[in-house]
C-alpha positions as CSV (number, residue, x, y, z in Angstrom):
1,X,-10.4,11.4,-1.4
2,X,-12.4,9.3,1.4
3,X,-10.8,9.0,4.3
4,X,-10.4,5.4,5.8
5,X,-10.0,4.8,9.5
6,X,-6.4,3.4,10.9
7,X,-4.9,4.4,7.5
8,X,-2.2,6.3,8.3
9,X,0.0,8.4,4.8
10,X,3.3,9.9,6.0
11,X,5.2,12.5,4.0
12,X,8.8,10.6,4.2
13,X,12.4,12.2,3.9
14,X,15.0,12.0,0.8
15,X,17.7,13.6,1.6
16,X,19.8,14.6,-1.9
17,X,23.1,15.5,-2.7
18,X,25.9,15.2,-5.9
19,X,26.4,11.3,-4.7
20,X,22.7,10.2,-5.3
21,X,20.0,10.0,-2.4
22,X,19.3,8.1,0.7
23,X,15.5,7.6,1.1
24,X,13.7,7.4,4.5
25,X,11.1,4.7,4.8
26,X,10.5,3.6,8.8
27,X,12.3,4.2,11.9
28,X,12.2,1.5,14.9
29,X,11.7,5.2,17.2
30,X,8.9,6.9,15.1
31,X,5.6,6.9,16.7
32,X,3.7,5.0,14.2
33,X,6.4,1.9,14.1
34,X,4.3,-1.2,15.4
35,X,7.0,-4.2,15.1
36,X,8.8,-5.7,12.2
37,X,7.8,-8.8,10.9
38,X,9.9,-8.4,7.6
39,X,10.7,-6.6,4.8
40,X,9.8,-7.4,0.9
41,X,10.5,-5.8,-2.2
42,X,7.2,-5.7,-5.2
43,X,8.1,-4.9,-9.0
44,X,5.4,-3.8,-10.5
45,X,5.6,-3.1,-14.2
46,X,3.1,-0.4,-16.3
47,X,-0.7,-1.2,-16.8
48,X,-0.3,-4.2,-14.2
49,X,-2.4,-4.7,-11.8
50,X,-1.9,-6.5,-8.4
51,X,-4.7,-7.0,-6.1
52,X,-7.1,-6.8,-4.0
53,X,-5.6,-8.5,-0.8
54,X,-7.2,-8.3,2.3
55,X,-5.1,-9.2,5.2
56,X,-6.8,-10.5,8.6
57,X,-4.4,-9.6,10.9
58,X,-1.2,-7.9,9.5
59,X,-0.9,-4.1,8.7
60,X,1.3,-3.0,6.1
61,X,3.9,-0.6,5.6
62,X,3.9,0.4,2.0
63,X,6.3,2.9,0.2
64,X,7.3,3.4,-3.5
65,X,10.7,3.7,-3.4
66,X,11.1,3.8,-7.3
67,X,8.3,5.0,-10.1
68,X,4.7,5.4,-9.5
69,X,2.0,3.7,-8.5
70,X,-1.5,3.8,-7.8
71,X,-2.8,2.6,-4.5
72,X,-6.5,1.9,-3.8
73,X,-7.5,1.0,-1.0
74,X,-11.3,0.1,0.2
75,X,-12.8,-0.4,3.9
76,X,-14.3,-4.0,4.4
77,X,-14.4,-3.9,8.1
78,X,-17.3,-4.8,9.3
79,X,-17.0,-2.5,13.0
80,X,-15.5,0.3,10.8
81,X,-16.8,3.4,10.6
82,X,-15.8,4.2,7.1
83,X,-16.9,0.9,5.9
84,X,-17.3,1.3,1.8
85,X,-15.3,3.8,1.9
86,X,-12.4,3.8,-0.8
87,X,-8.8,6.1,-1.3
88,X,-7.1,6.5,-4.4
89,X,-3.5,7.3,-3.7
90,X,-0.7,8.0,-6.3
91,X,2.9,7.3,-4.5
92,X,6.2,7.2,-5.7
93,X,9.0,9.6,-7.0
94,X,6.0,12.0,-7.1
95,X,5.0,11.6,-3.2
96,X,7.0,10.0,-1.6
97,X,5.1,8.4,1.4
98,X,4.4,5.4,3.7
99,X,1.0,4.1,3.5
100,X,0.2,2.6,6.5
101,X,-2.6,0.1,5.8
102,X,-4.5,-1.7,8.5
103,X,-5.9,-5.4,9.0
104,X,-9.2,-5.7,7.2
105,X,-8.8,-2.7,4.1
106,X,-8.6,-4.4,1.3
107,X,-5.8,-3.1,-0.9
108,X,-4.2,-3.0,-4.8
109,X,-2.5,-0.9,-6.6
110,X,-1.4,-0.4,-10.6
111,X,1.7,0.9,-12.1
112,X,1.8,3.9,-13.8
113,X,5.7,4.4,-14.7
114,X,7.6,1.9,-16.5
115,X,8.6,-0.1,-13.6
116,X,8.0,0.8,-10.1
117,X,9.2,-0.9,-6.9
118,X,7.0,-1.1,-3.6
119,X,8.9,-2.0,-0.4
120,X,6.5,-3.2,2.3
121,X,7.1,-3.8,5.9
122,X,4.4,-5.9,7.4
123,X,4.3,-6.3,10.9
124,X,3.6,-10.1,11.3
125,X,5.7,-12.0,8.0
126,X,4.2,-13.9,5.7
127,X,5.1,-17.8,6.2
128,X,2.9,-20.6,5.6
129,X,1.6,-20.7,8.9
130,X,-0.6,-17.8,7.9
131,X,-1.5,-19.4,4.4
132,X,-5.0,-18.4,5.4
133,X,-4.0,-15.0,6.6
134,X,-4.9,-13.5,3.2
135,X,-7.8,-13.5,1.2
136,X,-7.1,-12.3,-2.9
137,X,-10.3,-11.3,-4.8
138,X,-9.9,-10.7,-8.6
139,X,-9.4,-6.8,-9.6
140,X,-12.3,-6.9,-11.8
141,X,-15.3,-9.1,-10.8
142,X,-16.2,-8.6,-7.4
143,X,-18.1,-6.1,-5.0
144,X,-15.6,-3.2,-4.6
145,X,-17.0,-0.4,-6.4
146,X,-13.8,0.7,-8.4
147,X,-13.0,1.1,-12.1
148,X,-9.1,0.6,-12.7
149,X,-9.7,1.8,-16.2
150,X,-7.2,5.6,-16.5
151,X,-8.9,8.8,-15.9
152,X,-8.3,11.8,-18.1
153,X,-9.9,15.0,-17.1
């Protein structure tokens, strides 16, 4: 797996017992907590793919907090130095993490369970002030070098 510069993967806490489970996401005291802009909640169902978005100036705070999914993510900064570099990620019940994804990496993930629910915190929210704070480019046809097809080994 590439490494991208400013993404950040956390190992997050679930803390278990015979009443179900509390799950850990972000923390207004942990070191890499920017700001809260708000928080939104992503259903994404088996096979379906959502992405690429490329956001300009927020980062994103993404954790699987139900199923799996594949995250792919791909450096488009210009002034990066892991521009063209991509990460394959598979988060969920699996690993759980928080997938800390900076202005300027394009990003899109896939489900690979049943359903699967992504909660994102993004730092600035979305509103239609920013309208043009995101640019979407179709999964298939464009210039990121990545097959969304499965992989068996």
């Amino acid at each position: 797996m590439s490494q991208i510069e400013g993404v950040q993967v956390i190992k997050l806490k679930k803390i278990a017992d015979e009443r179900g489970t509390i799950y850990h996401m972000l923390r207004s005291s942990d070191s890499h907590f920017t700001k809260f802009g708000e928080i939104y909640f992503s259903k994404i169902y088996r096979e379906a793919i959502k992405g690429w978005h490329i956001h300009k100036q927020i980062t994103l705070n993404y954790c699987v907090i139900y199923g799996m999914v594949k995250l792919v993510l791909f450096d488009m900064r210009e002034t990066s130095d892991t521009k063209g570099n991509l990460m394959e990620l598979f988060i969920g019940d699996d690993d759980y993490c928080l997938v800390i994804i900076p202005p300027g990496v394009a990003n899109g993930h896939k489900g690979i369970t049943e359903t699967a629910l992504l909660a994102n915190v993004p730092d600035i929210p979305h509103d239609e002030v920013m309208k043009d704070e995101m640019i979407r480019i179709d999964p298939y046809n464009n210039e990121i070098p990545y097959n969304w097809e499965r992989k068996d080994s």
